[in-house]
VOGU-3710 file (C-alpha; in Angstrom, 3 decimals, decimal comma):
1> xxxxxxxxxx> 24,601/87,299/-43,556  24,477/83,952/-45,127  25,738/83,446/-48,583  24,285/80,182/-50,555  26,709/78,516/-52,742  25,369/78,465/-56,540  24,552/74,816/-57,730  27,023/73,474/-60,475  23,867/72,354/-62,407  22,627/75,294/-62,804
11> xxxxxxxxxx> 25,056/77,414/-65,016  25,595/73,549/-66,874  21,772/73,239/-67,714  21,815/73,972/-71,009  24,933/72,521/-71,868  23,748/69,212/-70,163  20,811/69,071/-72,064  22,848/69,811/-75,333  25,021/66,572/-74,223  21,883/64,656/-73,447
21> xxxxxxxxxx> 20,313/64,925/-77,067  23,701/64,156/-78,625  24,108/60,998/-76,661  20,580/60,231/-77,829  21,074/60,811/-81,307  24,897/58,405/-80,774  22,340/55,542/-79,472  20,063/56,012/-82,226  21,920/56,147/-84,828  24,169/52,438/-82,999
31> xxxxxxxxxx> 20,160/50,954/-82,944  19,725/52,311/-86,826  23,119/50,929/-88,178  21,979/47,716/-86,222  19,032/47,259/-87,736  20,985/47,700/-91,296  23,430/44,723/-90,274  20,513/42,520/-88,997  18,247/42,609/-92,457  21,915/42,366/-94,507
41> xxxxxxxxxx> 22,648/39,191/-92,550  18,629/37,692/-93,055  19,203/38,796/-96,520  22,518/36,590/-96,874  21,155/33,918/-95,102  18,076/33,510/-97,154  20,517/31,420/-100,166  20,888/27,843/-98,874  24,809/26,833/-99,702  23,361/25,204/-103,169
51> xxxxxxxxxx> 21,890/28,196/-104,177  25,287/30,056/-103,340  27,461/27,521/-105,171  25,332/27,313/-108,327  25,400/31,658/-108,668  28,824/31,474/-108,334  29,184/28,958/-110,948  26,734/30,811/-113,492  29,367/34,149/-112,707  32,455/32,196/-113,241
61> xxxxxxxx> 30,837/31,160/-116,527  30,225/34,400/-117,809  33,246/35,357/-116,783  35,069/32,587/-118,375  33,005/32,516/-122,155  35,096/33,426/-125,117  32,406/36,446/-125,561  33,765/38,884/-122,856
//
């Protein structure tokens, strides 16, 4: 009488597959939140450093008017 050891993967199959789909929805949501940073940055970029400097000026002047 021979007795054939059970394969590990098999009692694990559908907890493997359970761990696959999480670690697919970890590197999708890492490539979503990357995409985020990547159009905030283009967005940021987009003011040239006189464009910057005369917005900030225009805020510190509302701040600064006798009317606030």
């Amino acid at each position: 009488m021979t007795y054939a050891a059970p394969h590990i993967g098999d009692s694990l199959t559908g907890v493997g597959n359970a761990w696959k789909w999480i670690g697919l929805a970890g590197v999708v949501g890492v490539a979503a939140s990357g995409v985020l940073v990547a159009r905030d940055q283009r967005q940021r970029n987009a003011y040239s450093a006189d464009d910057i400097r005369d917005r900030l000026r225009k805020r510190y002047e509302e701040i600064d008017s006798p009317d606030n």
